[in-house]
C-alpha positions as a Markdown table, in Angstrom:
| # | Residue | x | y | z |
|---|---|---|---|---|
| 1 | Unk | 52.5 | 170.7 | 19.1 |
| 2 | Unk | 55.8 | 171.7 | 20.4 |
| 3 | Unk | 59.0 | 169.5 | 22.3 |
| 4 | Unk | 63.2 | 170.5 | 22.4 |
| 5 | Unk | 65.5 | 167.4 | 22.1 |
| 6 | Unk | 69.0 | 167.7 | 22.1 |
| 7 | Unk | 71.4 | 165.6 | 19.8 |
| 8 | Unk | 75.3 | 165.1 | 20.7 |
| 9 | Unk | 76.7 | 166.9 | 17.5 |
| 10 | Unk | 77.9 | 170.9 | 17.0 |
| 11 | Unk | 75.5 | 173.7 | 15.3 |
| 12 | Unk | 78.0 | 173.5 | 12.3 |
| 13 | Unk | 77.6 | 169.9 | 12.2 |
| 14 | Unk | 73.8 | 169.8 | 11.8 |
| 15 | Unk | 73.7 | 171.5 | 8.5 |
| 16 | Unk | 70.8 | 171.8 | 6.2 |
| 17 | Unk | 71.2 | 167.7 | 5.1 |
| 18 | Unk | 70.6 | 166.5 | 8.5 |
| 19 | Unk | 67.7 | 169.4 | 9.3 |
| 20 | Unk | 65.9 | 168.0 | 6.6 |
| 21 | Unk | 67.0 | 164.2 | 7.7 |
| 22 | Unk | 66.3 | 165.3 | 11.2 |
| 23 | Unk | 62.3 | 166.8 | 9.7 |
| 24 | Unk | 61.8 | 163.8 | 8.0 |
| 25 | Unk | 62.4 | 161.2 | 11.2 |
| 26 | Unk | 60.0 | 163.5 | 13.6 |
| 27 | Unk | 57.3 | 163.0 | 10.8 |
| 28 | Unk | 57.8 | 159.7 | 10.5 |
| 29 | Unk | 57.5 | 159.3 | 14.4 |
| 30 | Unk | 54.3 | 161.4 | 14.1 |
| 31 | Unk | 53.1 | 160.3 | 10.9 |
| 32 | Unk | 52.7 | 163.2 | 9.3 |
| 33 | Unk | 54.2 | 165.1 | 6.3 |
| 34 | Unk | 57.6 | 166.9 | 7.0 |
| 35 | Unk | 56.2 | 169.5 | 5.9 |
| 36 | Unk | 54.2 | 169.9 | 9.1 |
| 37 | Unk | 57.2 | 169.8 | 10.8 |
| 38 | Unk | 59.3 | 173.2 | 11.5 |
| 39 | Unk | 62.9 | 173.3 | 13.5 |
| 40 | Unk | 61.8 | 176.8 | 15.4 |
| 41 | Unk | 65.5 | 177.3 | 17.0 |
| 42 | Unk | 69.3 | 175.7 | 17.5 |
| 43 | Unk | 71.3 | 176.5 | 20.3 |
| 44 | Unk | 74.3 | 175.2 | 21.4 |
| 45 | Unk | 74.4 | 173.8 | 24.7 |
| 46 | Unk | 76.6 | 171.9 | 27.7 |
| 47 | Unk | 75.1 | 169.6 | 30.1 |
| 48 | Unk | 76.1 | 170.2 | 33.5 |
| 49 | Unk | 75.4 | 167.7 | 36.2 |
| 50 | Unk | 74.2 | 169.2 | 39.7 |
| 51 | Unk | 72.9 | 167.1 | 42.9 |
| 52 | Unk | 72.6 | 163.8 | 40.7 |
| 53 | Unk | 70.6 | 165.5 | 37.9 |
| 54 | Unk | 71.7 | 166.5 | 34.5 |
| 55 | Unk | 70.9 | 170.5 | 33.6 |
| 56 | Unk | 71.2 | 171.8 | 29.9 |
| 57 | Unk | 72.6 | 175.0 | 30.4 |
| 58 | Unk | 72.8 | 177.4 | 27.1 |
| 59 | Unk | 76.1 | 178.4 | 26.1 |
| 60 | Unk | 76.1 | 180.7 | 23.4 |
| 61 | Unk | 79.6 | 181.8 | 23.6 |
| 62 | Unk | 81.8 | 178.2 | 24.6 |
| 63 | Unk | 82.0 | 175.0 | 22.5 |
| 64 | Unk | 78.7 | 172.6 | 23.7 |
| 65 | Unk | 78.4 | 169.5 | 24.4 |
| 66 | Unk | 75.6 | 169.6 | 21.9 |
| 67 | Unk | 72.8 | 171.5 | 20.5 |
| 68 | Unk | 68.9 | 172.0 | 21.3 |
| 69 | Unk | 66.2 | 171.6 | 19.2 |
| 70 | Unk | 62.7 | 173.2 | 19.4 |
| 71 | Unk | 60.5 | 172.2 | 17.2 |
| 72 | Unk | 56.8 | 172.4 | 16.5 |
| 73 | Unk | 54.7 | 170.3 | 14.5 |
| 74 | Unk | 51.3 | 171.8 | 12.5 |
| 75 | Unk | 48.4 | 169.4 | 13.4 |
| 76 | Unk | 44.5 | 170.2 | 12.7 |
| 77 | Unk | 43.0 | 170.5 | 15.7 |
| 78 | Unk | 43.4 | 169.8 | 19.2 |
| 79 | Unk | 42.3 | 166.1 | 19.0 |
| 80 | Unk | 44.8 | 165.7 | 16.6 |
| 81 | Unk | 47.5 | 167.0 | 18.5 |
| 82 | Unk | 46.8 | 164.5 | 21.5 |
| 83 | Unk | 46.8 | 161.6 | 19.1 |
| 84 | Unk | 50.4 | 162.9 | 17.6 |
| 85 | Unk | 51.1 | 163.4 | 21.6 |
| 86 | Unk | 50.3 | 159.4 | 21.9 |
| 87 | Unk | 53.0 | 158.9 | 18.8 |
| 88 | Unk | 56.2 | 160.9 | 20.1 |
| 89 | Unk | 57.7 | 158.4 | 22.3 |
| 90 | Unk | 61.2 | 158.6 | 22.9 |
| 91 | Unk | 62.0 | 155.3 | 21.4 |
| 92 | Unk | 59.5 | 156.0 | 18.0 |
| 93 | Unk | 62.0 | 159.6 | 17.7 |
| 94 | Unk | 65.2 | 157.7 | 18.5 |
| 95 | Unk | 64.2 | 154.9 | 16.1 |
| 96 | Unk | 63.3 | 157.3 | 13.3 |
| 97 | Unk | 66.6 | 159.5 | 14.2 |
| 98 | Unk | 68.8 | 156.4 | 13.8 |
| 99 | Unk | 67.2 | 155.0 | 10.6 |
| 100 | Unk | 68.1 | 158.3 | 9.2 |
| 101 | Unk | 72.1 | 158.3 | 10.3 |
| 102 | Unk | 71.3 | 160.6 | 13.1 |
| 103 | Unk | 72.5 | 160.1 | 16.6 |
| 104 | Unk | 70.0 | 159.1 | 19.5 |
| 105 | Unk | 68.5 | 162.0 | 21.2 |
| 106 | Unk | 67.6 | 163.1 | 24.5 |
| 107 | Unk | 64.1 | 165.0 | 25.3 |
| 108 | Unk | 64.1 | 168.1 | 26.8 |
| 109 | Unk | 60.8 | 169.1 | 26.8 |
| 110 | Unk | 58.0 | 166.3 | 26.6 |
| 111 | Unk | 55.6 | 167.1 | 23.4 |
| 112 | Unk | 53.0 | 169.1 | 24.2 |
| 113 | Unk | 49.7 | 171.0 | 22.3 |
| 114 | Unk | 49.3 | 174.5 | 22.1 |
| 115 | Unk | 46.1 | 176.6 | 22.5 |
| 116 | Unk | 44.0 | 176.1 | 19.7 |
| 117 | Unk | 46.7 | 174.0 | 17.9 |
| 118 | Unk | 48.6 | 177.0 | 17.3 |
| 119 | Unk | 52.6 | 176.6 | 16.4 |
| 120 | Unk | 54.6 | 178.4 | 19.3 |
| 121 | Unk | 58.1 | 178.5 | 20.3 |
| 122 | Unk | 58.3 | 176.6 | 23.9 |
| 123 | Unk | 59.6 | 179.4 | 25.6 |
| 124 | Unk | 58.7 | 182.4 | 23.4 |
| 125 | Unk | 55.0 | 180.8 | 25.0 |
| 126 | Unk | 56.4 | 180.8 | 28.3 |
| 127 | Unk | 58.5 | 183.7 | 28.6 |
| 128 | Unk | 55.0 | 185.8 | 27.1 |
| 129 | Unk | 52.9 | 184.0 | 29.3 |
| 130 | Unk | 54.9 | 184.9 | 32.2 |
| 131 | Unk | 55.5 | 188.5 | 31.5 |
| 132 | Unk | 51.7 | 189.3 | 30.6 |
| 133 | Unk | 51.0 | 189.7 | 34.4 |
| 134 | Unk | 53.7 | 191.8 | 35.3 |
| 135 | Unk | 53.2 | 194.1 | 32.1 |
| 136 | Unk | 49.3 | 194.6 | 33.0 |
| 137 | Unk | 50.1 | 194.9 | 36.5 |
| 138 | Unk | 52.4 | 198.0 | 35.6 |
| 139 | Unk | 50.2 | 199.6 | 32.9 |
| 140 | Unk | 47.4 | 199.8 | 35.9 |
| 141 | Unk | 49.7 | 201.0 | 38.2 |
| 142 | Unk | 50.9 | 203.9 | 35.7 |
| 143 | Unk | 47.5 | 204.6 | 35.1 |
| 144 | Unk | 46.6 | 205.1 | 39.3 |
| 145 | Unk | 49.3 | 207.3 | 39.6 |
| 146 | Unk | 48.9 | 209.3 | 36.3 |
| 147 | Unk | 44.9 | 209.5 | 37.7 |
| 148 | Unk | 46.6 | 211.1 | 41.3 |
| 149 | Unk | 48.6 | 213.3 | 39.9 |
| 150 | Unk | 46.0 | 214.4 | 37.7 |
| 151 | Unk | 43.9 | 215.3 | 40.9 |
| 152 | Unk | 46.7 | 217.0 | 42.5 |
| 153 | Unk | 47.5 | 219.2 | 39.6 |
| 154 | Unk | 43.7 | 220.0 | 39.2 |
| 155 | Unk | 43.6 | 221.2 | 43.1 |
| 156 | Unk | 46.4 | 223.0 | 43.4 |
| 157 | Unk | 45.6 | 224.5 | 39.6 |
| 158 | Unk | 42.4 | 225.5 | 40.8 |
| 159 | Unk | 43.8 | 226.8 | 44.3 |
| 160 | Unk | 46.2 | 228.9 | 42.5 |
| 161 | Unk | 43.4 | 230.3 | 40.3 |
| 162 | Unk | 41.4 | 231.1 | 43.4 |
| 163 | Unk | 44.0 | 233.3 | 45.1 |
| 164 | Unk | 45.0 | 235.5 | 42.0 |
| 165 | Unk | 41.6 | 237.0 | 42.6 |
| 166 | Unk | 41.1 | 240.9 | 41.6 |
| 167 | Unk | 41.0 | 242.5 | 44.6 |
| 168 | Unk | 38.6 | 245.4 | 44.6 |
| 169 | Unk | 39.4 | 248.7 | 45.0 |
| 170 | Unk | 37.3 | 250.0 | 47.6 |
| 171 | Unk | 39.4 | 247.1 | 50.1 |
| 172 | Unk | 42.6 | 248.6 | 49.0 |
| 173 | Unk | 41.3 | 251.9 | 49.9 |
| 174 | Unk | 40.2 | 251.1 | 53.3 |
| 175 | Unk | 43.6 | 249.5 | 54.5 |
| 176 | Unk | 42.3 | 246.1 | 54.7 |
| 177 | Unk | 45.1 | 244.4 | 53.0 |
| 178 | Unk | 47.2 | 246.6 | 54.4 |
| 179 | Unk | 48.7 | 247.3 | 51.0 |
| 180 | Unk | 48.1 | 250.9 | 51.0 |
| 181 | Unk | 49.0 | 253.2 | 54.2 |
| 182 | Unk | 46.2 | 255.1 | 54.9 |
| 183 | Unk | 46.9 | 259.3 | 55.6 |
| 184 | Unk | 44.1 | 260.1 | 58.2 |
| 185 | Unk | 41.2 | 261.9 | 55.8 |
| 186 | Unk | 40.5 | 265.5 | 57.0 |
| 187 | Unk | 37.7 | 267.3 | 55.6 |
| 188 | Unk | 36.9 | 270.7 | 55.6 |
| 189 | Unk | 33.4 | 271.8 | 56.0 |
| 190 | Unk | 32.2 | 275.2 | 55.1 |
| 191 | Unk | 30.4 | 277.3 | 57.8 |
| 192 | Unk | 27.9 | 280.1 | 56.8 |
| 193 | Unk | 26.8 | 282.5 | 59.3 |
């Protein structure tokens, strides 16, 4: 299973006490072991408020308004995961956050399952996912014109081999190429009385 949050404090600020803290309060939400649960990336970020709705933008390089979570949690099987999915209400995380001296958070992407209750990155998933289209597409399309210029260089090849023909000698005698100028042949014949 796999969700982002973001909580209103710096990258330096959630240091490897409240990781752990911030571990233990999602598996208590789920109930599971914090060991199940893994913090997959941390990013600074700023919200930015467009047309009455709130954006996260990341900001990698300016001082954030806070930070983004992902995180994925190991479950069994896919059954399990949609009975964990059932669990991770906002309020059971914020309850569990604040019970640990962590501020409330805001979700950014709901909990979800992965295939076959694998552990993915949100949008490692996506961003593959996405791409796996466009990279077949261009591997067939390499392959179509690698195939015609194949055939091209086979005809011509194959063209060329055809007109560096020997040419006999008997047709370079005879003037038909019009390679060799022909003297007119006189021949003498001997007369016996």
């Amino acid at each position: 299973m796999t969700a982002a949050v973001s909580l209103p404090m710096t990258v330096a600020e959630f240091n490897d006490d409240k990781q752990e803290a911030f571990k233990k309060a999602i598996a208590a939400a789920a109930g599971v072991s914090s060991a199940n649960v893994t913090i997959v990336k941390i990013e600074s970020i700023s919200s930015v408020r467009q047309e009455g709705v709130t954006r996260h933008v990341t900001m990698r390089h300016l001082l954030a308004a806070g930070i983004r979570i992902e995180m994925s949690i190991k479950v069994a099987n896919k059954n399990a995961g949609d009975t964990l999915l059932a669990k991770m209400t906002v309020t059971a995380i914020n309850t569990k956050l604040q019970q640990a001296g962590l501020p409330v958070a805001t979700i950014l992407e709901e909990a979800r399952t992965a295939p076959n209750g694998d552990v993915t990155s949100t949008s490692d998933a996506d961003v593959v996912g996405g791409m796996l289209p466009v990279i077949i597409g261009a591997a067939a399309g390499l392959a179509v014109l690698l195939a015609i210029a194949f055939f091209f260089y086979w005809r011509y090849r194959k063209k060329a081999l055809e007109t560096k023909r020997v040419t006999p000698v008997s047709e370079l005698v005879s003037g038909e190429l019009g390679m060799i100028p022909m003297a007119p042949v006189v021949t003498v014949q001997n007369i016996q009385a």
